[in-house]
C-alpha positions as CSV (number, residue, x, y, z in Angstrom):
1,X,110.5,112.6,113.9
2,X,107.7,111.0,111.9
3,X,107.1,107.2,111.0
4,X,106.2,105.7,107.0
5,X,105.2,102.9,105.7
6,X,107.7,100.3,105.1
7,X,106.4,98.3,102.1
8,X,108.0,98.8,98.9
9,X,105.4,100.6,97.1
10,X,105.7,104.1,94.4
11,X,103.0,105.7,96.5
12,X,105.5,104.8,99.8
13,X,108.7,105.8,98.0
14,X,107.5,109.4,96.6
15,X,106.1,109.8,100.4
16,X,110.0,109.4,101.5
17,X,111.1,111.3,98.9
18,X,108.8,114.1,99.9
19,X,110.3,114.0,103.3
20,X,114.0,113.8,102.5
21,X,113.5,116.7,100.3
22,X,112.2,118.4,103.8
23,X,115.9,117.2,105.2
24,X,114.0,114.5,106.9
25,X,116.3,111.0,107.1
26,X,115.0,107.6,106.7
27,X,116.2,104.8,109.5
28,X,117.3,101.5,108.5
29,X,115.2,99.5,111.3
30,X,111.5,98.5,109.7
31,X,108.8,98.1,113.1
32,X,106.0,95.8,112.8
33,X,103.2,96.8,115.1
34,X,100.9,94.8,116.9
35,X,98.0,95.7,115.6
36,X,98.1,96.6,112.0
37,X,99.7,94.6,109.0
38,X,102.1,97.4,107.3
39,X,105.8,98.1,108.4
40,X,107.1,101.2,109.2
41,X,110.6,103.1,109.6
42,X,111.5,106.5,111.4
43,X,112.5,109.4,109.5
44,X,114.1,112.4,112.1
45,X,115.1,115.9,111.1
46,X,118.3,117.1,113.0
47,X,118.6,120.3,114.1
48,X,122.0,119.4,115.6
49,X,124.4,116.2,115.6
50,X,122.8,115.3,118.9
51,X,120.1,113.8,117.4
52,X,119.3,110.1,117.9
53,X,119.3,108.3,114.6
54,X,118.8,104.6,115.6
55,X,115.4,103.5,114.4
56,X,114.7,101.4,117.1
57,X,115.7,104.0,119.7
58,X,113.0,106.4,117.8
59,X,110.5,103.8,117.4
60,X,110.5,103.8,121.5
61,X,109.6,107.4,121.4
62,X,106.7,107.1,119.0
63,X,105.2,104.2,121.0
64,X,105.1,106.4,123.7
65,X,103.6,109.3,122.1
66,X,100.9,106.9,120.8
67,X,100.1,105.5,124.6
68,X,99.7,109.3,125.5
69,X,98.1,110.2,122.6
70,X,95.4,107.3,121.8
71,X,95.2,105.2,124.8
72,X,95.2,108.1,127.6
73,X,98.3,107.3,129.6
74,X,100.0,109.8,131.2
């Protein structure tokens, strides 16, 4: 699972298109942090049809990573 930049932007779009040709797939749901002006989706990469493909639902797990990862929580 990785997040990009939302905004309609050629430097954004070849990004995605990068990551799709990696068999990543882009999520319809655009998140608006906090604390920084751009938008961003979830791409995942399935290994299986188990994996979750709600944006939202992913966007929960990345949030967490980035309160363990740049805040220290445990």
């Amino acid at each position: 699972m990785i997040e990009v930049e939302a905004e309609q932007t050629k430097e954004n779009a070849d990004r995605i298109h990068f990551w799709e040709k990696a068999g990543f797939h882009l999520t319809a749901y655009v998140h608006t942090y906090i604390w920084v002006p751009e938008t961003y989706q979830a791409m995942f990469l399935s290994f299986d049809d188990t994996q979750e493909n709600d944006g939202r639902k992913l966007f929960t797990y990345i949030m967490d990573y980035h309160e363990k990862a740049y805040r220290g929580n445990k």
